[in-house]
N, C-alpha and C positions, 0 to 999 in steps of 0.2 A: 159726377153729377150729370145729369142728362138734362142737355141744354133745352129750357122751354122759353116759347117768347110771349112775355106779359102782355095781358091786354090791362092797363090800369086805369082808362078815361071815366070810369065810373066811381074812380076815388076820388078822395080832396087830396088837391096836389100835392101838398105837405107830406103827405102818408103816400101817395104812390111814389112819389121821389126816394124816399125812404126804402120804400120794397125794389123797387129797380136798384137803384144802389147798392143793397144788398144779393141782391142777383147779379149784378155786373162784378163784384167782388168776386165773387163764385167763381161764376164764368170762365173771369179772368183768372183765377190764383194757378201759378207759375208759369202764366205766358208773358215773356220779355219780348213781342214782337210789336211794334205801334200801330203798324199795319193793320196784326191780326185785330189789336185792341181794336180803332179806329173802325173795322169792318165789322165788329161783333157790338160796339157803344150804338156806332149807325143803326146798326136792327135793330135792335134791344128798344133804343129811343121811340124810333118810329114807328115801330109797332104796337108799345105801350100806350104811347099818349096820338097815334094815329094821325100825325102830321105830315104835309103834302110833301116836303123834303126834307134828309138828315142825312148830314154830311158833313166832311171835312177836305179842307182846302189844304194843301199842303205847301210850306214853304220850300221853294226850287231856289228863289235867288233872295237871300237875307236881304231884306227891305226894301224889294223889286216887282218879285213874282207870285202868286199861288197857284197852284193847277191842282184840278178834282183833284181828291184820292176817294177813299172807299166812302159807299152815298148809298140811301133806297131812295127811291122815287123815279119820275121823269128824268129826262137827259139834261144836264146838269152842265152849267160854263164851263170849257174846257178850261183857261186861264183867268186871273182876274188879277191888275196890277195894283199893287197898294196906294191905299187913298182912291181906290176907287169903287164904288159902291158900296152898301152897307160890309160886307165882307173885305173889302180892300181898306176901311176906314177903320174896320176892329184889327186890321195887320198894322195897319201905321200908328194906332195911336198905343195898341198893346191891350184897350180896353174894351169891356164886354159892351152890345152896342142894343141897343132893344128897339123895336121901329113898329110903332104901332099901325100904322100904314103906310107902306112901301110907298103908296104912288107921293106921299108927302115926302120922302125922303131926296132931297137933291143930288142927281146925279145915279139914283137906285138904276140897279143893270137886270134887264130882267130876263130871267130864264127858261122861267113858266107864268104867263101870263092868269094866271088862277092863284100866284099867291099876291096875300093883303099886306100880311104882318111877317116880322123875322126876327131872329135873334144869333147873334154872332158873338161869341168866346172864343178870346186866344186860349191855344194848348202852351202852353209852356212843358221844355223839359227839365231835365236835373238842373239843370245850369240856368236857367232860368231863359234860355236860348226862344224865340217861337217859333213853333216848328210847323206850327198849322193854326186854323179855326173853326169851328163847332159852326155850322151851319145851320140853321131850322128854317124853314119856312110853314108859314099855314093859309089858308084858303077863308081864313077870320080874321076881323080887326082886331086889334087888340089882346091877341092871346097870351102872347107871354107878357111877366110881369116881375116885381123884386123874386117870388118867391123862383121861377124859373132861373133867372140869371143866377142867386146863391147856390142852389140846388145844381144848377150846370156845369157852375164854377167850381165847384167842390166835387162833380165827377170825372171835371178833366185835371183835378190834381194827381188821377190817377199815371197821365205822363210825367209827370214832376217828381216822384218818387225814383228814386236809384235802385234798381232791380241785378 
């Protein structure tokens, strides 16, 4: 298959999560790398629904540390410790974190002053280990919502799967 990158912002999100998902399957069917995944989910994401950051943080030290890993956007936190910032707070608690503006959120770290709103999902792997978290940011209040978080949730089961 010849990898193309969706523009979906013109659909209802229900349907372009859908078609992305479907394309990410593609994409991905028989790459065991997390990395490559990780690099290929990032584009895909951000370029479908044209958000200011997509990215994943990866876990260095089990309930310590995250540091980038693969991201489109601006220059992006090198590290970020758990419990701290919206992304440090979806590593310590394990759960998906939705912030409809940053600047309301206490303790929010910020890395590009142009984003409003974010959304953070743990990757879980086989083992139910966390091994990173789904990063979004947007330059909108309020952008993401329940249907985002399900939709997210269910594209990073694609690490939780044993390949």
């Amino acid at each position: 298959m010849a990898e193309v990158t969706l523009d979906l912002r013109d659909r209802p999100k229900a349907e372009a999560y859908a078609e992305l998902k479907q394309h990410v399957e593609a994409v991905l069917e028989g790459v065991d790398d997390d990395i490559t995944a990780m690099a290929t989910m990032s584009c895909l994401l951000h370029h479908a629904f044209g958000h200011l950051w997509t990215g994943f943080y990866r876990v260095v030290q089990p309930g310590k540390l995250l540091r980038v890993g693969p991201y489109q956007g601006t220059l992006g936190c090198l590290e970020i410790t758990f419990g701290k910032g919206v992304c440090g707070a979806s590593a310590a608690t394990r759960e998906t974190v939705v912030v409809p503006d940053v600047h309301a959120f206490p303790g929010h770290i910020t890395c590009d002053g142009r984003s409003v709103s974010e959304i953070v999902v743990p990757v879980f792997g086989p083992n139910r280990e966390l091994m990173a978290v789904l990063d979004i940011d947007s330059e909108h209040k309020a952008t993401f919502d329940d249907v985002d978080k399900r939709e997210l949730e269910s594209l990073m089961g694609w690490f939780s799967r044993k390949r």
